[in-house]
N, C-alpha and C positions, 0 to 999 in steps of 0.2 A: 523376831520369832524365827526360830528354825523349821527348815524347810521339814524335817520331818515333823514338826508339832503341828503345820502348815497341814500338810499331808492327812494326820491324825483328826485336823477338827471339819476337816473337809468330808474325812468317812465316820466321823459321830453323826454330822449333819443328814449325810448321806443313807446310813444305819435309821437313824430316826425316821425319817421320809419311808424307808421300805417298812418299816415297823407296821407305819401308818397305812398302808394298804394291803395289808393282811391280818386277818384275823388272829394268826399264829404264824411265826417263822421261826426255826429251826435254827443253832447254832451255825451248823452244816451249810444249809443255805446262804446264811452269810460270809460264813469263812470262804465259800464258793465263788461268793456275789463279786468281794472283795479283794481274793486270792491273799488270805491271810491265814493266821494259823487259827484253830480252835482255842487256843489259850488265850491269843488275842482278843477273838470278839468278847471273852469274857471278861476281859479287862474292860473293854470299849461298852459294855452293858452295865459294868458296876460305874463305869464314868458317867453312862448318862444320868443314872441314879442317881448318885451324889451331887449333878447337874438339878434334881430335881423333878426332871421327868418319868411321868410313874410307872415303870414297868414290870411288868407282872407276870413272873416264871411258873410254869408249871414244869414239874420234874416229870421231866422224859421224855417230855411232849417238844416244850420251844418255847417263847417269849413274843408276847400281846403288849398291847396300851392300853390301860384302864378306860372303858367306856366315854366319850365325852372328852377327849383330850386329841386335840388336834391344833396344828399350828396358822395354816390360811386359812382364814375367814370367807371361806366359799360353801356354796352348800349345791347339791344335784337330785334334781328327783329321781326316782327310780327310774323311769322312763328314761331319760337323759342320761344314768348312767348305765344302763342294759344298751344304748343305741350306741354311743362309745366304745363298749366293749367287741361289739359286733364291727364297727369301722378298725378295728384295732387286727378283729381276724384280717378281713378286707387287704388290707394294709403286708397283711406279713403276704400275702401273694408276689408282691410285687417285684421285678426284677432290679430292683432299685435299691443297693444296700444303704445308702443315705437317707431315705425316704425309713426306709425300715427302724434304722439305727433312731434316728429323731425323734421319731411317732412313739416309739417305744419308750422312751424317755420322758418325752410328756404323759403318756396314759402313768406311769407311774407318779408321779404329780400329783394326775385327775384322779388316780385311785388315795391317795394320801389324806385327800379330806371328805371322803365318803364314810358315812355312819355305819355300823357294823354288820347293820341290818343290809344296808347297800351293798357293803362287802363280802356279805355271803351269797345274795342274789349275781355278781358279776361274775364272781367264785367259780359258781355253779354254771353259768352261761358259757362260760371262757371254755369250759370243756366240753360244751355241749354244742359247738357251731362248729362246723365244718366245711371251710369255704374252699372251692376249686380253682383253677387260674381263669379264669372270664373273662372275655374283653368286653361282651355287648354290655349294653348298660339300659336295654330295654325295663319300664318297670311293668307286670302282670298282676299284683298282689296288691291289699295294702291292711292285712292284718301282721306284719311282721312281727311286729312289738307287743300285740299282745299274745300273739303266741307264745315270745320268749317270755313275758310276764307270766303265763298260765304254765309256760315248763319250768322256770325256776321257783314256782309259791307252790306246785303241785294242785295247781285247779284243773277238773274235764272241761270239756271242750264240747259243744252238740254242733254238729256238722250237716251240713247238708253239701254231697260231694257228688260229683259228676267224673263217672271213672274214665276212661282213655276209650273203652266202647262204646259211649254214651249213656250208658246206666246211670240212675241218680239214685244215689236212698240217703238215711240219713244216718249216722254215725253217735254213738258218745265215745271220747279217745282221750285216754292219757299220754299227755305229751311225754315225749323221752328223749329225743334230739333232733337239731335242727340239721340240713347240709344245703349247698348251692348247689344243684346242676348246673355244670361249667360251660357244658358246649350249647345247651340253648338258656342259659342264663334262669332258672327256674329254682325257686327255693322249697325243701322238701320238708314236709315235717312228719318224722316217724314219730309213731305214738302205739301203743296198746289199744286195740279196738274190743270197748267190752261187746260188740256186736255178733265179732267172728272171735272174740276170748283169747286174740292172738296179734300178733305186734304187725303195721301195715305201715306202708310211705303213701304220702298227701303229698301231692302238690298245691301249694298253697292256690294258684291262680284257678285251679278247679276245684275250689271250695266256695260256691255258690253263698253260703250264708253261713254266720260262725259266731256262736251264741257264747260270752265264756261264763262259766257257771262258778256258784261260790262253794259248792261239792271238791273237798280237797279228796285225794287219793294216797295213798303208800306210796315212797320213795323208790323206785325201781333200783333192786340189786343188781341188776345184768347191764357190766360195762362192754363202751361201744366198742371192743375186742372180740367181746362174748356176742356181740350183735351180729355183727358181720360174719366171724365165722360160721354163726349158725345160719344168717340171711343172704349172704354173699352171692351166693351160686342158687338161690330158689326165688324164683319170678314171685313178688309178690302182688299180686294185681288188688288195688284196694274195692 
């Protein structure tokens, strides 16, 4: 076999794997992934095809795998793959391009045989954590996970919060995104407070009790661009 046919079934295989961890991917992305041409991948999508593996073009949009079609026989609960995704932010911190380069490699793997439903929960988390460089590794909190559970299915949240003055009241909050404070290692979760009618940051470790409720909410249209520029510079004392 020639090194380019070599080469070739190396990124069909490869192509397939990315397929598999995303819900949709764009020609572009691939041709990107792979630094080949746009003509190419289209070749390398009618190959998998005739391969047999079902993929499923939507014009305009990018190219899916038919529900239920996956190649490892592994499965991840939700839970398990939301913590992943979050070691995976962790991870891109680190000064260590080897450490980086590898981790990265495998989450794409771990995301390969995650169901669709998983993959749009991880989807949505990956953009929604924002981790700092930290070195402590104190832990303060221990609802992380269902936080990110309740901001990626869009469930409230009933709070009972102890502010930085000592005030205590109770809160209902649509989560919106998650971020670490880096210098004393503190994880924050901004949310919409239907209380004050207006978006507030939690820290999680002064959140005394945290109820998650089966009351979904509205997807928030305001990205975290739009957030910061308007919260940036205004003390938001929760």
């Amino acid at each position: 076999m020639h090194d380019s046919e070599t080469s070739r079934l190396s990124r069909l295989a490869a192509i397939l794997t990315l397929l598999q961890t995303k819900r949709l991917l764009t020609a572009t992305e691939i041709a990107r992934r792979f630094q080949v041409s746009i003509r190419t991948v289209y070749r390398d999508i009618r190959a998998l095809e005739a391969a047999g593996v079902p993929v499923y073009t939507e014009e305009g949009k990018g190219y899916s795998l038919l529900e239920g079609y996956r190649l490892p026989p592994v499965a991840f609960t939700e839970n398990e793959a939301l913590a992943l995704i979050t070691a995976e932010q962790l991870v891109q911190t680190s000064k260590d391009a080897s450490l980086i380069r590898e981790f990265s490699e495998a989450i794409v793997k771990i995301k390969a045989v995650l169901s669709h439903r998983n993959k749009t929960a991880v989807d949505l988390l990956s953009r929604r954590v924002v981790i700092g460089s930290n070195m402590e590794q104190t832990r303060s909190s221990d609802i992380l996970i269902d936080a990110q559970r309740a901001l990626t299915s869009h469930k409230l949240i009933e709070i009972e919060y102890t502010a930085s003055d000592g005030r205590e009241s109770k809160r209902v909050i649509e989560p919106f995104l998650l971020y670490n404070y880096s210098l004393e290692n503190y994880w924050i979760l901004v949310a919409f407070c239907r209380n004050k009618n207006d978006f507030r940051a939690f820290r999680l470790d002064r959140i005394r009790k945290a109820v998650f409720l089966d009351t979904t909410f509205e997807p928030h249209t305001m990205t975290i661009e739009q957030y910061v520029k308007k919260y940036a510079r205004t003390y938001n004392n929760p």
